[in-house]
N, C-alpha and C positions, 0 to 999 in steps of 0.2 A: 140365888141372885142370877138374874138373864144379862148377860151381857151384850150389844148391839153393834155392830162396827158400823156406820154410815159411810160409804165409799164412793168412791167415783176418779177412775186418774183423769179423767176433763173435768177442769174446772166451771166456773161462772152457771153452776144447773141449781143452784139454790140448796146444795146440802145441808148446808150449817142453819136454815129455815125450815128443810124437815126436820134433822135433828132435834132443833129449839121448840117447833111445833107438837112434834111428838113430846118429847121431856114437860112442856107445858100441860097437854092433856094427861098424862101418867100423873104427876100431882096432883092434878084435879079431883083424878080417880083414889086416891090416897097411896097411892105406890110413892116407896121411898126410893126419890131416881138422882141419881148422877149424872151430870155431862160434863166427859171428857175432853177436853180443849186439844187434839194434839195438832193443832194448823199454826202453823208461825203466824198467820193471819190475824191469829186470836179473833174471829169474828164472832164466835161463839161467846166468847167470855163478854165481849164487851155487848152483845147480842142478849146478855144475862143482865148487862145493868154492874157490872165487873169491869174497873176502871185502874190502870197503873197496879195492878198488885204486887204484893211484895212477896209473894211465894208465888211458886207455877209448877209448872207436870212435870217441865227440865231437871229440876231439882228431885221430882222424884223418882225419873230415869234415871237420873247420873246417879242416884243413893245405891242404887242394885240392892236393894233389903226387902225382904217381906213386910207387907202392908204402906209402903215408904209414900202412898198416894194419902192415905190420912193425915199427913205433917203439912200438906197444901191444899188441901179442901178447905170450900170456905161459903160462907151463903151467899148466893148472888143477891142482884139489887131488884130484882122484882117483890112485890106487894106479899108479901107472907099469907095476909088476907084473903089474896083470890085464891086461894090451894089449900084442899087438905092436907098435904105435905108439899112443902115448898121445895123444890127442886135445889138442891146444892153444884157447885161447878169446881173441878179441878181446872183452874186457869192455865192458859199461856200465856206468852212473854215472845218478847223479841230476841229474848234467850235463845228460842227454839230452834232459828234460823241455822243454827253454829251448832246445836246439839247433832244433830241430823250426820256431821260431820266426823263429830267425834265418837257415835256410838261405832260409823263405817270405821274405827280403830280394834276395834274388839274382836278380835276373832272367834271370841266362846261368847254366848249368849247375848248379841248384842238383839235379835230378833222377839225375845221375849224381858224383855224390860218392864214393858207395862203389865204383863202377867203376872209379874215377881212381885210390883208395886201395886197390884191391887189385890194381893193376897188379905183375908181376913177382914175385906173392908165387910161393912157390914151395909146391906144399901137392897132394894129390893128388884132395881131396874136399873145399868148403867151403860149411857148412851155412849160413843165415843163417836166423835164427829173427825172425820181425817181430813187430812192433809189433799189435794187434788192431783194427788203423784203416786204411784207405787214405789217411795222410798224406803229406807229404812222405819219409819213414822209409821208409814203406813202399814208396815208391814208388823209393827209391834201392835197395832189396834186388831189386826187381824190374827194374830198368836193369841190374843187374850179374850175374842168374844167366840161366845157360843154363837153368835148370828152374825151375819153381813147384808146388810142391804142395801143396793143398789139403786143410788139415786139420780135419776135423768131428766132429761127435757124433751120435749119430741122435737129432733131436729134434723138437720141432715147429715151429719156423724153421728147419730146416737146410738144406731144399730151399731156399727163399728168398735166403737167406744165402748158399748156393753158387753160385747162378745170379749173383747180383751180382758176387764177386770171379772166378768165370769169365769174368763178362764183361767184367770192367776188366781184367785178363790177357790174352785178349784184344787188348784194346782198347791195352796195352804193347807187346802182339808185334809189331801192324801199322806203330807207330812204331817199332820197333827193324828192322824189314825183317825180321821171323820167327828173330832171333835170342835169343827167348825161348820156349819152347814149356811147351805143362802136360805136367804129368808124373805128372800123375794127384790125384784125391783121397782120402784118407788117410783113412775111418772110427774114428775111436777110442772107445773106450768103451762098445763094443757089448755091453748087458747082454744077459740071456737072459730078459726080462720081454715079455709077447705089444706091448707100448707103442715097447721100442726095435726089435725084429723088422721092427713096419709102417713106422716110419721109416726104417730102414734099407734096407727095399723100396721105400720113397718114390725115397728115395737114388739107386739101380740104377735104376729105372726112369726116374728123369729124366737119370741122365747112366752109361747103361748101359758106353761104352766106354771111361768116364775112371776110375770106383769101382775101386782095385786092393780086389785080394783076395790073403792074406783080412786081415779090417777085426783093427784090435787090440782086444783083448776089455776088458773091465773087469776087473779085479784088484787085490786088494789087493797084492800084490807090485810091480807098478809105482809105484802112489800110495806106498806105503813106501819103494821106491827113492828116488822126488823127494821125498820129505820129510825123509830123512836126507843128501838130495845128495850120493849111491852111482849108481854107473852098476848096471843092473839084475844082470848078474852078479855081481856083490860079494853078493849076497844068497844066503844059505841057505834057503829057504821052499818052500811050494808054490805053484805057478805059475807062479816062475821060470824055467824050461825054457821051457812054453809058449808065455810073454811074450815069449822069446829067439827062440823059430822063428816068430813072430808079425812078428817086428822083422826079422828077417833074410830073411823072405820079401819085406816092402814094400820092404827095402833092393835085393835085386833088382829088382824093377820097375823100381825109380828107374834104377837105375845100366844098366836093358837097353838102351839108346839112347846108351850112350857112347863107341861106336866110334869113333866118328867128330871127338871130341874131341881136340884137343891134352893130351897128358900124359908125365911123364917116365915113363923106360922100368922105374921100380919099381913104378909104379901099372901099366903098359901090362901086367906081369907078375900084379900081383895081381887085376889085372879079368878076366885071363885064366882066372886059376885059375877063376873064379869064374862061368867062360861067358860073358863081356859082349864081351870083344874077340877077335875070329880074324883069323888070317894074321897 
């Protein structure tokens, strides 16, 4: 199982639309994926088509038990039909707000929570879309994945703003003994105005061998997808194709380093198709 943190402490760059874009294409591909909800925002869950639920992540942070994210998982509200394996979501709640509080009571193990509660899940790819803060939230999404990727906009803090959560990722890995690594940063929203261009080159040139390529464009076909919370191929429009090979190129990146990961032998098979696993 590849576990994925989606990060960023600035908010409003469109993470919880890589996230869902990514989680969208992984079913497609027939990876059995999870996304994790931990943003009080819940834009992710309801972003699934997951509305008012009656379990959420809270419940399975505050369990502190092994495997305690299986007792909240549930199927989101997209189309089963369009997905060889239809993505599943551990929801949030407004619960979340207040949890964030009460884990800052604990003084043993409050950082790895969500490691503890996703122990034994069984799942082939799981997303975890964070919080737009280095909180404690966030900092449980980054204890529990094998990868982090860095999602941004080309703007005029981006450089900034990236160097900082590279550096607290980083600064995760060396405590975890390097079993967290980046796995790249994610450009989203790349207009074609000569303003996002120079940032974007800002980008590259300050973190030349992290920037996958290539960056996801602006489109009204994605913003449409999140706003009717459709995974992007549900859409008939133009763009959609583009968006689709946009998303499914990053998703390679992500997934090129997963050799060497523990997985059952239905993912071992779909990563292969896919060129990520040999022998």
């Amino acid at each position: 199982m590849l576990v994925v943190a989606a990060v960023n402490q600035k908010g409003g760059v469109g993470k919880t639309t890589v996230a869902l874009g990514l989680a969208s294409r992984a079913g497609c591909r027939g990876l059995d994926t999870i996304v994790v909800d931990l943003d009080p925002q819940a834009n992710a869950t309801s972003g699934m088509g997951v509305w008012l639920p009656s379990h959420g992540v809270d419940e399975a942070l505050t369990a502190d038990r092994p495997g305690s994210l299986a007792d909240v998982l549930c199927a989101s509200g997209w189309d089963d039909d369009l997905f060889a394996v239809a993505p599943r979501v551990a929801p949030s709640r407004g619960s979340m707000a207040q949890l964030e509080l009460q884990l800052a009571t604990d003084p043993i193990g409050a950082q790895d929570r969500l490691a503890t509660a996703l122990q034994g899940i069984e799942a082939d790819l799981v997303i975890i879309d964070c919080p737009p803060s280095l909180g404690l939230l966030t900092v449980n999404g980054l204890f529990a994945a094998d990868v982090a990727v860095v999602v941004t906009e080309p703007g005029a803090w981006a450089t900034d703003g990236v160097e900082q959560i590279v550096r607290n990722i980083h600064r995760i890995a060396e405590r975890r003994a390097g079993q967290l690594r980046l796995g790249g940063i994610i450009v989203n929203r790349l207009g074609r105005t000569r303003d996002a261009r120079y940032w974007d080159d800002q980008l590259v040139e300050a973190h030349a061998e992290s920037v996958i390529r290539p960056a996801i464009r602006l489109r009204a076909a994605v913003a449409e997808a999140s706003a009717q919370s459709l995974p992007l191929h549900a859409l008939d429009r133009d763009g959609v194709a583009e968006a689709i090979s946009e998303f499914d190129a990053v998703l390679d990146a992500i997934l090129g380093d997963a050799i060497d990961l523990t997985t059952s032998g239905s993912s071992i098979e779909a990563l292969a198709a896919m060129g990520t696993v040999h022998g």
